[in-house]
Residue, then its C-alpha position, 0 to 999 in steps of 0.5 A: x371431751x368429757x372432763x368429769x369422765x377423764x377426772x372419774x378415771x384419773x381419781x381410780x388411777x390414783x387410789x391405793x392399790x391399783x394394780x397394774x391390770x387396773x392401770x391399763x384398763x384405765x389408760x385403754x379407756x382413757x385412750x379411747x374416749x380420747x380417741x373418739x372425740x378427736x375423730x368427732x372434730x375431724x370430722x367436723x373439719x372435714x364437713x367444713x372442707x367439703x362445704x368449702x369445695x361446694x362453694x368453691x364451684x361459685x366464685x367469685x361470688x363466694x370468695x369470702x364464704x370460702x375463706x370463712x369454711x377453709x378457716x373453719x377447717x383449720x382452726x376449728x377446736x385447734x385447742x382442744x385437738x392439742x389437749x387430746x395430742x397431749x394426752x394420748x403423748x403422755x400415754x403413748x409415751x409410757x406405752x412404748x417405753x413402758x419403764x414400770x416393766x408392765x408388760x413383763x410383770x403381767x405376762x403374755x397371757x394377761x397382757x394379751x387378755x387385758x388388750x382383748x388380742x384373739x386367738x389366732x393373733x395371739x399365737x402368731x405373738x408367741x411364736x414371733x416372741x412379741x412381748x412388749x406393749x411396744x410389740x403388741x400396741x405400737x408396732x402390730x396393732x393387736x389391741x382388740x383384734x378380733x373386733x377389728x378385722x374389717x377396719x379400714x387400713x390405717x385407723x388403728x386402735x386407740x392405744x396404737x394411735x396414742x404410740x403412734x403420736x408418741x412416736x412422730x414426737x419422738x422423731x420430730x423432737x430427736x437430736x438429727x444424730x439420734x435417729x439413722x438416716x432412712x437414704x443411707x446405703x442398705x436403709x429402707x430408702x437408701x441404695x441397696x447394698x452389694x451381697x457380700x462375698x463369702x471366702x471359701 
């Protein structure tokens, strides 16, 4: 990660009068930069488990080879994996709860500009009354939309993945009688409910 890049971004963010349009701009940088180095030690995690699966085919010669690479694929950067969590926690967490009233103090049209939403998504917001960065980033995923229609399911912006780290905090954190129980009768995992009787 580049310190000097993150310390440029965070001596803008704390200058007199930033407006709210430039701290988005911000944190959607920040979260991007993030973002991409967490995928470059992903990625040499992964190159360490294929590697591993290669020599896997010559035990029990390379036992020790093996042990070494599936070491490698766990712990490798695990500290600096926990500083990009962190980061994109404490911006994903200001995104979904959104406490300073961004979204609205911006407006739709602004808020959908500065997220780079298309056309054609952005008009589905509107008419579904998605207004929130919560709406827009956490639960549809609509940051830079139209760059993105060939992506692979599952990858998701950056500021969708900063949510989405804030959100498993969220549950794995949670009080168990903070959150509703997804197996309870009429939940998502629970057993569906009888239609109910209308009296006429």
């Amino acid at each position: 990660m580049n310190a000097s890049y993150i310390r440029t971004l965070a001596d803008i963010a704390g200058k007199p009068g930033v407006t709210r349009r430039d701290t988005l701009t911000i944190v959607r940088r920040l979260a991007r930069h993030v973002c991409e180095y967490r995928d470059e030690i992903r990625q040499t995690r992964r190159a360490f488990k294929r590697q591993a699966a290669i020599e896997r085919q010559h035990l029990p010669f390379t036992r020790h080879k093996v042990e070494e690479l599936e070491r490698l694929a766990r712990e490798y950067r695990a500290d600096a994996l926990e500083v990009a969590r962190s980061i994109l926690l404490a911006h994903g967490q200001l995104l979904v709860l959104d406490k300073t009233g961004d979204a609205e103090a911006l407006g739709f049209d602004a808020l959908a500009d500065l997220l780079n939403i298309n056309r054609i998504d952005r008009e589905k917001a509107r008419r579904e009354g998605w207004r929130t960065l919560a709406d827009l980033v956490a639960v549809h995923d609509l940051e830079n939309s139209s760059e993105r229609r060939g992506d692979e399911w599952g990858a998701g912006s950056p500021l969708y993945q900063a949510c989405q780290v804030a959100l498993i905090e969220f549950i794995r954190t949670a009080p168990a009688d903070a959150l509703p129980d997804p197996f309870a009768p009429g939940e998502i995992f629970g057993p569906k409910l009888p239609p109910t009787l209308t009296v006429v």
